[in-house]
C-alpha positions in Angstrom: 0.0 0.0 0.0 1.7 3.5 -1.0 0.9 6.1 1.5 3.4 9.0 0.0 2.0 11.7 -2.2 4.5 13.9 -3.3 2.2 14.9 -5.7 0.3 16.8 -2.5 3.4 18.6 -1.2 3.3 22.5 -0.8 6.5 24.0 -1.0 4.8 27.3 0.5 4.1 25.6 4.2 6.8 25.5 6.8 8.9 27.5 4.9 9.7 31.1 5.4 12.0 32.1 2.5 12.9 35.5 4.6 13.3 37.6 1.1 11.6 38.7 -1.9 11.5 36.7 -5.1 13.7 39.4 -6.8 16.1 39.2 -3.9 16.6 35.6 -3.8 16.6 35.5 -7.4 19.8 38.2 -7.4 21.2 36.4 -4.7 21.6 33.2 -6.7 23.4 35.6 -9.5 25.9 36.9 -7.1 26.5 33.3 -5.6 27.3 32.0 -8.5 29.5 34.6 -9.8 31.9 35.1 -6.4 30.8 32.3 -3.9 30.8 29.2 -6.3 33.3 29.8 -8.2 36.9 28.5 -7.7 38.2 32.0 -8.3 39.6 32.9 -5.2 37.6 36.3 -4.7 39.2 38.0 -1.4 37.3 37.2 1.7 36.6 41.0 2.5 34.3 41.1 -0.6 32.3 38.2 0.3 31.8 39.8 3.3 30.6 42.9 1.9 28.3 40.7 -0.1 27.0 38.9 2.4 26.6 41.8 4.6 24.3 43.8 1.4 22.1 40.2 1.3 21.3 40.5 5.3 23.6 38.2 7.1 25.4 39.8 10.2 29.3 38.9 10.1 31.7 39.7 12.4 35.6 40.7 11.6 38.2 38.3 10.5 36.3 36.0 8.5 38.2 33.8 6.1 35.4 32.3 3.2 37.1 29.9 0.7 36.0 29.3 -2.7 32.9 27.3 -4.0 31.1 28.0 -0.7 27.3 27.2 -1.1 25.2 29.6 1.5 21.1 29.5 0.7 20.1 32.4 2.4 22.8 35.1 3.6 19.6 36.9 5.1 19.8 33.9 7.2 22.9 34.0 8.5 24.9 34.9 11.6 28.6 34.8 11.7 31.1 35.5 14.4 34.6 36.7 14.9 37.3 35.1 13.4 35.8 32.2 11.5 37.0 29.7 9.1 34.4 28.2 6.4 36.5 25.8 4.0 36.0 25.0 0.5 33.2 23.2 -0.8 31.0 23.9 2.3 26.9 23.9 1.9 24.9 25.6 4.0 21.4 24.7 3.6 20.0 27.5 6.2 16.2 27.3 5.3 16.0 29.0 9.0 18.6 30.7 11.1 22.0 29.7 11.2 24.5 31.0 13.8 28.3 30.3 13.7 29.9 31.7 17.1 33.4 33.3 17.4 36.5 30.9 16.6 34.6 28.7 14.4 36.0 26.2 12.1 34.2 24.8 9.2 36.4 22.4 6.8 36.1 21.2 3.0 32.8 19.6 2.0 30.8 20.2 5.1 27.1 20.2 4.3 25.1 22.0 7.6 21.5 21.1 6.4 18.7 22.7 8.4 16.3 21.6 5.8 14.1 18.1 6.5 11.1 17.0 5.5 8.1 15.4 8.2 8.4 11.3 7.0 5.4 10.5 9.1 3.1 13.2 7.0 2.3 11.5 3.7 2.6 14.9 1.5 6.1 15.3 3.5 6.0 19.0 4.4 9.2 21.1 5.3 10.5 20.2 8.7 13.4 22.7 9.0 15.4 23.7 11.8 17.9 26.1 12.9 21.5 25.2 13.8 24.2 26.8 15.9 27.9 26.0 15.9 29.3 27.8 19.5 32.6 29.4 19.7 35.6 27.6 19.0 34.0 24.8 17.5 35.2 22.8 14.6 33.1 20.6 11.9 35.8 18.3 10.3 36.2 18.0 6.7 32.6 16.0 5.1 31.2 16.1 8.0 27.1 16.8 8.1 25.1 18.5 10.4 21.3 18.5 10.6 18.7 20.5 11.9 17.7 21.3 15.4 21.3 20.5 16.4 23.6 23.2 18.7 27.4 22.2 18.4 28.6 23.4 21.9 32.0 25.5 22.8 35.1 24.0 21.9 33.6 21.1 20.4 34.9 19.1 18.2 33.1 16.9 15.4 35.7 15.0 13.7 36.2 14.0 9.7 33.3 12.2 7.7 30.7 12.4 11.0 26.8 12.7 11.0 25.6 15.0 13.8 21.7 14.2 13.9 21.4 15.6 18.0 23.0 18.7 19.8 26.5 17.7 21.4 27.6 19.2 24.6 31.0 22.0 24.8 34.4 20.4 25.1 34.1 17.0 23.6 35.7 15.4 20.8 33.1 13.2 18.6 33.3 10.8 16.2 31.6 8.8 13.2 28.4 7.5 12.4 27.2 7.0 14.7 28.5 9.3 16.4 30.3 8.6 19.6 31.8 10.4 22.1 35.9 10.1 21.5 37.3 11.9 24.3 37.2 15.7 26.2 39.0 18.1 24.1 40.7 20.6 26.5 
């Protein structure tokens, strides 16, 4: 018996896009030009981009190239961060990156789900926060609803499905608990 109707999905429910059509349509322009590329555009630029788009960024941010970010309006980014290349951020709602904040290659933070139990699977999105002095290890994911606490560490290739505590080192899928950091 098939229960799923995708056919029945609303992309307009439980999902506030936070921007005008026109806005989100430049957006993708201006994303594609200087954040996708492999041209390394200066940091300080993307910042100023970011900044014109409605994300709040702090000083000292270092952006690599072919970084993916959905909605800059969306975003909130500390002092002194680090966000590799090849990282996605799926931020369908807020995403906040504290001070000290590493981010390496090929990270995906997806705040965007879908209810399973719900036949026409409507959004399910959450927000995510990465505290200060965190770091996401290279190809790591991270879903929604999940808070990364200080000074945590979430090593190479893990899945972080639940918010992890300050100080620890993790590891894996699943993920396990590795040792304190500090």
């Amino acid at each position: 018996m098939k229960k799923v109707r995708l056919d029945l999905f609303n992309s307009q429910l439980g999902l506030d896009r936070g921007a005008s059509k026109a806005k989100e349509m430049l957006w993708y322009v201006v994303k594609v030009v200087f954040f996708l590329s492999a041209i390394p555009y200066p940091s300080k630029f993307k910042v100023f981009l970011l900044k014109a788009f409605g994300a709040k960024v702090g000083k000292g941010l270092v952006i690599k190239p072919r970084v993916n970010i959905h909605f800059p309006w969306k975003l909130v980014v500390g002092d002194n961060v680090w966000i590799g290349e090849e990282v996605f951020f799926l931020n369908f709602e807020l995403l906040t990156i504290g001070n000290n904040v590493c981010i390496s290659q090929k990270v995906f933070v997806c705040g965007g789900n879908h209810d399973y139990k719900d036949p026409t699977m409507p959004y399910r999105n959450g927000v995510i926060v990465l505290e200060d002095g965190s770091w996401v290890g290279a190809a790591s994911f991270v879903g929604p609803n999940v808070k990364i606490g200080i000074n945590t560490i979430v090593s190479v290739g893990s899945i972080v499905t639940k918010s992890l505590p300050e100080n620890g080192v993790f590891s894996g899928n699943p993920l396990q608990l590795v040792k304190e950091r500090w």
